[in-house]
The first five atom37 places (N, CA, C, CB, O) and aatype in JSON, in Angstrom:
{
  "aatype": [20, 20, 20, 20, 20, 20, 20, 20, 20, 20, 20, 20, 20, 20, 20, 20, 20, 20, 20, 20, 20, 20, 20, 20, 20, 20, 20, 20, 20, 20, 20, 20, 20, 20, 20, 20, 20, 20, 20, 20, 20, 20, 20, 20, 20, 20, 20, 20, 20, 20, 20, 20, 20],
  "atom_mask": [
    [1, 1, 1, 1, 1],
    [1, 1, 1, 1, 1],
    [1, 1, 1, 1, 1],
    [1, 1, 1, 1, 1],
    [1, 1, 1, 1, 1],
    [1, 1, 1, 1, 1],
    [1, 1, 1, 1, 1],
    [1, 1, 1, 1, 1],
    [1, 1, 1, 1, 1],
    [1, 1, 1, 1, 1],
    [1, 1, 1, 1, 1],
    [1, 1, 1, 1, 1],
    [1, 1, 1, 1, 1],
    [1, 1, 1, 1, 1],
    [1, 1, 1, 1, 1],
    [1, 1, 1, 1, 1],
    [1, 1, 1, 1, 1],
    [1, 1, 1, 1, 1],
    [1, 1, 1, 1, 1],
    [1, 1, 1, 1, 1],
    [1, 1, 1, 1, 1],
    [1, 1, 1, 1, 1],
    [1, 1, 1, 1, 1],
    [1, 1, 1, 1, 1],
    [1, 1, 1, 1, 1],
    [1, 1, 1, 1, 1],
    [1, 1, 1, 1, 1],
    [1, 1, 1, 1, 1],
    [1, 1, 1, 1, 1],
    [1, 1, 1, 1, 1],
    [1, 1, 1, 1, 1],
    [1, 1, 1, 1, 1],
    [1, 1, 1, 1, 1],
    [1, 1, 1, 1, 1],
    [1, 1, 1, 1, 1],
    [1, 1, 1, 1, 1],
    [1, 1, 1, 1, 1],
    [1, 1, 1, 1, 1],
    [1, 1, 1, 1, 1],
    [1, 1, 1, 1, 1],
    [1, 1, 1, 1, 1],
    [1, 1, 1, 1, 1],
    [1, 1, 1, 1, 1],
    [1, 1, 1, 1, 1],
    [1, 1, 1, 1, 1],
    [1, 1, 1, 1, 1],
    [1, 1, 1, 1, 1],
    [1, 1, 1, 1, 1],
    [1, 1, 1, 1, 1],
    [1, 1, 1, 1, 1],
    [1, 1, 1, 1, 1],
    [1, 1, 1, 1, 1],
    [1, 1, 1, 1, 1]
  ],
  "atom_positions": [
    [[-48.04, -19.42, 77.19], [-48.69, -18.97, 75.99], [-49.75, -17.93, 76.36], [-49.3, -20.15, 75.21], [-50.58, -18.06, 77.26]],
    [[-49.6, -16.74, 75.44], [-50.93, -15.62, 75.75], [-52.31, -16.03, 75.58], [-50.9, -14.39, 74.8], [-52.6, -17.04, 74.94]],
    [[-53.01, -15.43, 76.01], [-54.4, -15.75, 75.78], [-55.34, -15.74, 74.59], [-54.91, -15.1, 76.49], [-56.24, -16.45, 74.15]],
    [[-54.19, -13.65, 73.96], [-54.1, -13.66, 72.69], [-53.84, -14.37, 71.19], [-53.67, -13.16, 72.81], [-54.18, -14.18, 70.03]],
    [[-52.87, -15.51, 72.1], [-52.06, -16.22, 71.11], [-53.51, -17.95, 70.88], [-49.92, -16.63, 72.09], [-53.95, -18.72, 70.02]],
    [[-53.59, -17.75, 71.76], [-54.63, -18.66, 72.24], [-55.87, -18.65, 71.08], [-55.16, -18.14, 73.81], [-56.21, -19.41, 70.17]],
    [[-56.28, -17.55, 71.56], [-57.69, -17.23, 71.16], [-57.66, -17.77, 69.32], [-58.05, -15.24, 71.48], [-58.34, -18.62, 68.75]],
    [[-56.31, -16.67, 68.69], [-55.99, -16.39, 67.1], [-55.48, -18.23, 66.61], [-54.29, -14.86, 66.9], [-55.28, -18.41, 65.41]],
    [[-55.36, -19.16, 67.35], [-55.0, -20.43, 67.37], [-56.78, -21.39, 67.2], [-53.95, -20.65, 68.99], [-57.09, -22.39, 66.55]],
    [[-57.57, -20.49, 68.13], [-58.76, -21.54, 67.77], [-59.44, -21.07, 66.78], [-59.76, -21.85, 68.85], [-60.23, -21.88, 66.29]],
    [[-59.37, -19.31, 66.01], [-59.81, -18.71, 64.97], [-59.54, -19.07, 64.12], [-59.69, -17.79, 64.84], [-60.43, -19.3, 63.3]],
    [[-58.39, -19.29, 63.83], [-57.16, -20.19, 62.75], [-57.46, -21.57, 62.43], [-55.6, -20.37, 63.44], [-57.35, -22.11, 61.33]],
    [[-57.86, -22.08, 63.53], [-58.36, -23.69, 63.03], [-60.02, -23.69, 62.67], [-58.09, -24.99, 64.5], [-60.57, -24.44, 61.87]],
    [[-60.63, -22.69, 63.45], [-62.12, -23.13, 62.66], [-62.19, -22.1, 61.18], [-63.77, -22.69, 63.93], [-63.2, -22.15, 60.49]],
    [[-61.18, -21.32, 60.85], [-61.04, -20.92, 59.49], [-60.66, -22.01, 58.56], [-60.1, -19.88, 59.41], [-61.12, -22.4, 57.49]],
    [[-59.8, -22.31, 59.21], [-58.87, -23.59, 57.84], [-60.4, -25.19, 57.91], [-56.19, -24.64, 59.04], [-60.8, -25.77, 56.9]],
    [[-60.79, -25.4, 59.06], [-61.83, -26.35, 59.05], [-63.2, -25.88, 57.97], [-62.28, -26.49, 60.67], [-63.88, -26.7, 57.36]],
    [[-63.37, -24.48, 57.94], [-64.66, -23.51, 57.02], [-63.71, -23.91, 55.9], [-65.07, -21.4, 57.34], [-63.89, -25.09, 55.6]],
    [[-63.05, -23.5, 55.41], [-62.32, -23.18, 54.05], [-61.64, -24.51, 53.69], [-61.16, -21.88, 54.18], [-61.14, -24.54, 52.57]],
    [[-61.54, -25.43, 54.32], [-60.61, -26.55, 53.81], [-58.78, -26.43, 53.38], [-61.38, -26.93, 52.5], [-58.06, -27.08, 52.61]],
    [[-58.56, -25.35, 54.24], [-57.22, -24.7, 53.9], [-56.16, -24.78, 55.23], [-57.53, -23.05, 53.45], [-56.57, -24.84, 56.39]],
    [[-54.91, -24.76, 54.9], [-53.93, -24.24, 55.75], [-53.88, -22.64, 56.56], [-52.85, -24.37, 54.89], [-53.4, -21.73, 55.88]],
    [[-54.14, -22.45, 57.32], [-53.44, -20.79, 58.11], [-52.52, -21.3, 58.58], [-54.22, -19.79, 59.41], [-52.07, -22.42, 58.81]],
    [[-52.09, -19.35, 58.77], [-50.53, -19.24, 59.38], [-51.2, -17.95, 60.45], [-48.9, -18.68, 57.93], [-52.13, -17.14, 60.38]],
    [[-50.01, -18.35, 61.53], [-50.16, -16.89, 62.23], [-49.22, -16.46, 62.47], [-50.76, -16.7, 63.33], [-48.16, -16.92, 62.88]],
    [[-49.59, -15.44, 62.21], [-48.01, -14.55, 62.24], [-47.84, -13.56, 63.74], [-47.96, -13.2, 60.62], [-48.46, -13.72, 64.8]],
    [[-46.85, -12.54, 63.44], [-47.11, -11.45, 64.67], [-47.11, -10.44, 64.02], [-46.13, -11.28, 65.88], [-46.77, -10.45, 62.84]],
    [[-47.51, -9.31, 64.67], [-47.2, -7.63, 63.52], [-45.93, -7.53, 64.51], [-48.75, -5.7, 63.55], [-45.3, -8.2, 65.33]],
    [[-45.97, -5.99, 63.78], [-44.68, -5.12, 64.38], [-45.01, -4.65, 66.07], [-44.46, -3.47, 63.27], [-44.06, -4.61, 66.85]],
    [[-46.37, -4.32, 66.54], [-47.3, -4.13, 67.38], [-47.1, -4.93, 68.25], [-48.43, -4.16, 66.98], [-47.02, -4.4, 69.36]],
    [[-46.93, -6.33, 68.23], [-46.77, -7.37, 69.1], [-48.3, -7.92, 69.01], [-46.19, -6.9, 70.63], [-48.33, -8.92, 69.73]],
    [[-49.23, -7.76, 68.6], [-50.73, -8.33, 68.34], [-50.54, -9.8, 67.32], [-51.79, -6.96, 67.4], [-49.4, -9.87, 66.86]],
    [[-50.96, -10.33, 67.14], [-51.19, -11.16, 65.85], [-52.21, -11.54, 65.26], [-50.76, -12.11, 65.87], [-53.37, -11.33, 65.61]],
    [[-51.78, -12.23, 64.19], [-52.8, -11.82, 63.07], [-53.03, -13.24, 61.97], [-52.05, -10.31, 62.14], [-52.25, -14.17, 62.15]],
    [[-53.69, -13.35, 61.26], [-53.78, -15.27, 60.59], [-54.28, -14.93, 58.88], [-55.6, -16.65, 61.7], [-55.06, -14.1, 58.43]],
    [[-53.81, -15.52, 58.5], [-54.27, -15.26, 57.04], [-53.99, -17.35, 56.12], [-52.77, -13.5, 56.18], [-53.79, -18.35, 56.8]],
    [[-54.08, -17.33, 54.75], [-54.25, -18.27, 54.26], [-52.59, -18.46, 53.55], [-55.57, -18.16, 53.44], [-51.96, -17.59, 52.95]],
    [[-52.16, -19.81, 53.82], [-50.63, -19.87, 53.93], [-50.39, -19.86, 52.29], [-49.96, -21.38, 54.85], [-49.38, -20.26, 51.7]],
    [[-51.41, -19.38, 51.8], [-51.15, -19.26, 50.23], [-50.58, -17.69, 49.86], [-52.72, -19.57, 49.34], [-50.11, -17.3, 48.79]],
    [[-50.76, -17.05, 50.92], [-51.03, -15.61, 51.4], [-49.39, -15.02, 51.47], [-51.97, -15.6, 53.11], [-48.76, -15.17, 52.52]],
    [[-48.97, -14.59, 50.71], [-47.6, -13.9, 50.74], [-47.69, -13.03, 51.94], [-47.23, -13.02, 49.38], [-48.38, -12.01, 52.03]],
    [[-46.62, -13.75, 53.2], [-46.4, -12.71, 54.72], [-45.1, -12.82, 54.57], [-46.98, -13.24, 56.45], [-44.32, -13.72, 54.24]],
    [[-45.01, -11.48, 54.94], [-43.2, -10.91, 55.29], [-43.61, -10.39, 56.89], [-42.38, -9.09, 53.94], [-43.43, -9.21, 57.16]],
    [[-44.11, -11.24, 57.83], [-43.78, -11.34, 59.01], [-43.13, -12.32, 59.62], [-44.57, -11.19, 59.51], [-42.38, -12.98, 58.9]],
    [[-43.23, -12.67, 60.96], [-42.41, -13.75, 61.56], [-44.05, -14.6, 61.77], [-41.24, -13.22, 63.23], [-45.04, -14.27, 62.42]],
    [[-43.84, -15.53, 61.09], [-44.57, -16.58, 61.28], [-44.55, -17.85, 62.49], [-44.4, -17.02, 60.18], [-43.93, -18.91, 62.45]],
    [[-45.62, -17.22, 63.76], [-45.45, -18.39, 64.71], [-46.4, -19.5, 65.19], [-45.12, -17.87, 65.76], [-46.55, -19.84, 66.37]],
    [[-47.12, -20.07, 63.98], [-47.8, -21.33, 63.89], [-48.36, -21.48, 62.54], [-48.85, -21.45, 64.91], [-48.81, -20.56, 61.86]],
    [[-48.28, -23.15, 62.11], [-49.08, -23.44, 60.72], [-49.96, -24.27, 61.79], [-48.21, -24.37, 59.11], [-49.73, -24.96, 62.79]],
    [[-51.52, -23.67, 60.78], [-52.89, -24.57, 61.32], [-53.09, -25.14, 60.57], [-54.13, -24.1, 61.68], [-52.9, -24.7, 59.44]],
    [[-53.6, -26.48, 60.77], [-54.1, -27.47, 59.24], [-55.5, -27.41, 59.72], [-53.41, -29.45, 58.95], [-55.71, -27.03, 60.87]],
    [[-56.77, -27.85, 58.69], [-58.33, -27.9, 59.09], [-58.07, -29.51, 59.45], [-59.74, -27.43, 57.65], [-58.81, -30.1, 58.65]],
    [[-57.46, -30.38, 60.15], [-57.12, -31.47, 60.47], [-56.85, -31.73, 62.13], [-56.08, -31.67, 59.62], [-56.5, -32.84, 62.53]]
  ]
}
C-alpha cells in the first residue's frame, strides 16, 4: 500500500469521525487520490469506504 494511499485513509477517517459521515476514496485519472462524502455523486473508481466507526 502507498504512503499516499495511506495518508488519504487516515484523512478520510478523521473526516467521517468530524462529520459523523461515511467517505469514499476514490483515484483520479492522474493516479493521485482523492475522498469526498459517499453521499457525493463519483464517477471514479472507488478504492475504500471509511465509516467514523
Amino acid at each position: 500500500m502507498s504512503k499516499e494511499l495511506e495518508r488519504f485513509r487516515r484523512l478520510a477517517k478523521a473526516w467521517a469521525r468530524m462529520e459523523g459521515g461515511t467517505a469514499v476514496i476514490y483515484k483520479k485519472e492522474d493516479g493521485s487520490y482523492g475522498f469526498a462524502s459517499i453521499s457525493d455523486e463519483i464517477e471514479k473508481p472507488i478504492i475504500d469506504i471509511i465509516t467514523p466507526y
